[in-house]
Phi, psi and omega in degrees: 000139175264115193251108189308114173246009172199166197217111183304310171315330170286304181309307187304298195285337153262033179274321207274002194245307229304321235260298170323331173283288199061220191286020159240041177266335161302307119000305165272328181292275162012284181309286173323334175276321202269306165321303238268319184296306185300311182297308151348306164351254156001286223268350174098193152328308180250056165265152188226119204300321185272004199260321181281348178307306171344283184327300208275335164286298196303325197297351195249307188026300197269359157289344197237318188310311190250006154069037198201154208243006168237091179255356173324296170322311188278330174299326169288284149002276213279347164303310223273324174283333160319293181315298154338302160321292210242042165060038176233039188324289185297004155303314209300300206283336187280247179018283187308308163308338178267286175330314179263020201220008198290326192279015219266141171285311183252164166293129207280127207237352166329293188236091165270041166268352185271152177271025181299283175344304182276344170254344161295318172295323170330302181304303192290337177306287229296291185311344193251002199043015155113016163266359151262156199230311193042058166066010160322125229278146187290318175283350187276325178294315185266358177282293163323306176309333195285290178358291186244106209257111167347297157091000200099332179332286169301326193292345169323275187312334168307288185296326199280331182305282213314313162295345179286310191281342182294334212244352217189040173310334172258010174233040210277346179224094163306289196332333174268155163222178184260000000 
């Protein structure tokens, strides 16, 4: 496996965010790049680069578009206008579904033919830095992790859990399922 470091499709969608990324674009493109490479994995043959890429700059988003750490909602929202933009309508339910299931605990058994599964494992390889795997090949996992450098990313994520919990103790991660 070949780990893919740029993307013209990427470049675009983080030309048209950085100034909203602000001083986590690095942190996040990185984090996107390494979902986007694990998922590419994953799914083989039917991975479709662009589709996941979509997936994978939209998924987080609505943390920095909408200022808030229950971001799912909003991340979907702004994938599904995307998608709209550029005529990719039949996208809306695959998509909408990889964005909402990344957090999903268990495995996702709805549609498998969709890459909602191979991009849910991809977030937990990333979220866990590479100590969950799913039998990923071990050098292929740290050739990403060397590649696309943490960057601050987790540590991002730490404060917003933390701050989350001050505000929202019996809901501190909206984001996960079972």
């Amino acid at each position: 496996m070949n780990v893919v470091s740029n993307s013209i499709l990427f470049d675009e969608l983080f030309a048209s965010y950085q100034q909203i990324l602000g001083v986590d674009y690095e942190a996040y493109r990185n984090h996107c790049l390494r979902v986007f490479n694990f998922c590419r994995a994953f799914a083989g043959k039917r991975a479709d680069s662009d589709k996941i890429a979509i997936a994978a700059f939209f998924h987080d988003i609505g943390i920095w578009t909408d200022n808030t750490f229950d971001y799912i909602h909003p991340s979907q929202l702004l994938a599904r206008r995307y998608l709209d933009q550029i005529g990719r309508l039949a996208w809306h339910d695959e998509i909408d579904s990889m964005i909402g299931e990344h957090h999903k605990l268990t495995k996702y058994q709805v549609t498998p033919a969709w890459l909602v599964e191979p991009f849910r494992k991809a977030d937990w390889v990333d979220l866990s830095g590479g100590l969950l795997r799913f039998c990923l090949p071990d050098d292929f996992v740290t050739d990403v992790l060397y590649a696309f450098p943490n960057s601050g990313f987790h540590k991002k994520l730490v404060a917003l859990s933390i701050e989350r919990l001050k505000t929202h103790p019996l809901n501190p991660l909206p984001m996960m399922k079972i």
